[in-house]
C-alpha angles and dihedrals in degrees: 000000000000091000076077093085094039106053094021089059088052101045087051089059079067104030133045106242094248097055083037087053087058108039090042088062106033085063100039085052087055088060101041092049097048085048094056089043084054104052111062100215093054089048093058087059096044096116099038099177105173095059095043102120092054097045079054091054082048104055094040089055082053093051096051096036095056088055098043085049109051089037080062100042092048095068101035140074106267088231102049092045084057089055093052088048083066091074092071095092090058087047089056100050078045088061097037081055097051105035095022094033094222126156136265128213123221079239086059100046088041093058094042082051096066090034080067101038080056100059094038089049083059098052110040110106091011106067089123110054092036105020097101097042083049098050092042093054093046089056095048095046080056091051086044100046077053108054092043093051089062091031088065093045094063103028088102086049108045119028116257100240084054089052087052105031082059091036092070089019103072081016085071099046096049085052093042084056088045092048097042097035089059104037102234100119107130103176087163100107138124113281092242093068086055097060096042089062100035082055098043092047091059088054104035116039092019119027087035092046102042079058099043088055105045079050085067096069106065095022138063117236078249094058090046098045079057089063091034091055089070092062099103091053093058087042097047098060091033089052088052102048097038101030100025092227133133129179126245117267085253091056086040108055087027086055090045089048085051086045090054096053088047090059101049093044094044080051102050085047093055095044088055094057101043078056092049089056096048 
């Protein structure tokens, strides 16, 4: 997953981030769909009927959340987007407080706290140089801690190549209305660019995700965002060698600080699991 910085931030130098979007996920629905005709226990599920509505929602959380993504990243340090990535864990237990009503420790709002120092910290005095990348990336952290949270409901229900392989899938066609509806498609780029995409969208929305959402089957979203947490610190290096960027020493320490935060709180949820097993 974390190649999805690296080869998508290149491929925008050449493309503009809605035709990206399209062609990013029309591709990566090629793939995911080969891969679930392939396995035999996934083709038996290709048309899943009864969990349709949710495999839409899906698919529209994908489609907002591309957009929103690679706006964002368009405009920030990869790097830097990546930490901000990292406040996805806190955005999920948000979601299991307010629609679960679940409960949240002062551990847990103490780690999302500095989570939050950390990104404000990054901002102040800077709005307007960073202010855009950083809304668009909040919003599509909010369209990603969605679709996961109904992604690991149904993971035990639908197989997860099935989950991917329509996740792209509808996700592509709501962007190809958007792209073609407005106007703004712009396929004319250098071919490098193509590959570049037609490569990253193999590893990022389908091979990461085949494996995200197996995943989901033997760990908690807890559990995962534990793994996930450690994504700025494979970007980083790999943003530097292939792309020859750093962030600034603000969006560092700031993305350390977010980074922090991502950690603790990755670490209390999965403290709290291993309790609840007990």
């Amino acid at each position: 997953m974390s190649t999805n910085f690296i080869t998508v931030k290149y491929a925008l130098q050449g493309f503009d981030p809605y035709t990206f979007s399209l062609v990013w996920t029309s591709a990566a629905a090629i793939y995911a769909f080969a891969v679930a005709l392939v396995d035999k226990e996934s083709r038996e599920q290709i048309f899943p009927k009864g969990s349709m509505k949710a495999i839409l929602a899906i698919g529209a959380f994908t489609a907002v959340g591309m957009i929103f993504a690679w706006k964002g990243l368009s405009t920030l340090d990869t790097a830097f987007a990546s930490f901000l990535w990292r406040s996805f864990p806190a955005v999920t237990i948000v979601s299991g407080v307010l629609i679960l009503k679940e409960r949240l420790s002062r551990k847990e709002s103490l780690a999302m706290a500095i989570m939050l120092l950390g990104g404000l910290w990054s901002v102040v005095g800077r709005w307007e140089i960073v202010g855009s990348g950083v809304t668009w990336t909040a919003l599509a952290v909010l369209a990603g801690a969605v679709q996961l949270l109904i992604a690991k409901s149904y993971v035990h229900k639908v197989h997860p190549n099935i989950l991917v392989a329509y996740r792209v899938g509808i996700g592509s066609i709501l962007i190809a209305f958007w792209v073609f509806g407005t106007g703004v498609a712009d396929f004319a780029v250098e071919s490098r660019y193509w590959c570049v995409t037609l490569l990253g969208a193999f590893l990022g929305p389908c091979a990461s995700f085949l494996f995200t959402f197996r995943a989901y089957r033997y760990w908690t979203l807890s559990q995962s965002s534990t793994v996930l947490a450690a994504q700025p610190l494979f970007v980083l290096p790999m943003a530097y060698v292939f792309l020859g960027t750093f962030p600034t020493p603000r969006e560092l320490v700031s993305g350390f600080v977010i980074l922090l935060g991502a950690f603790w709180l990755a670490f209390l949820e999965l403290t709290k699991t291993i309790t609840e097993h007990r």
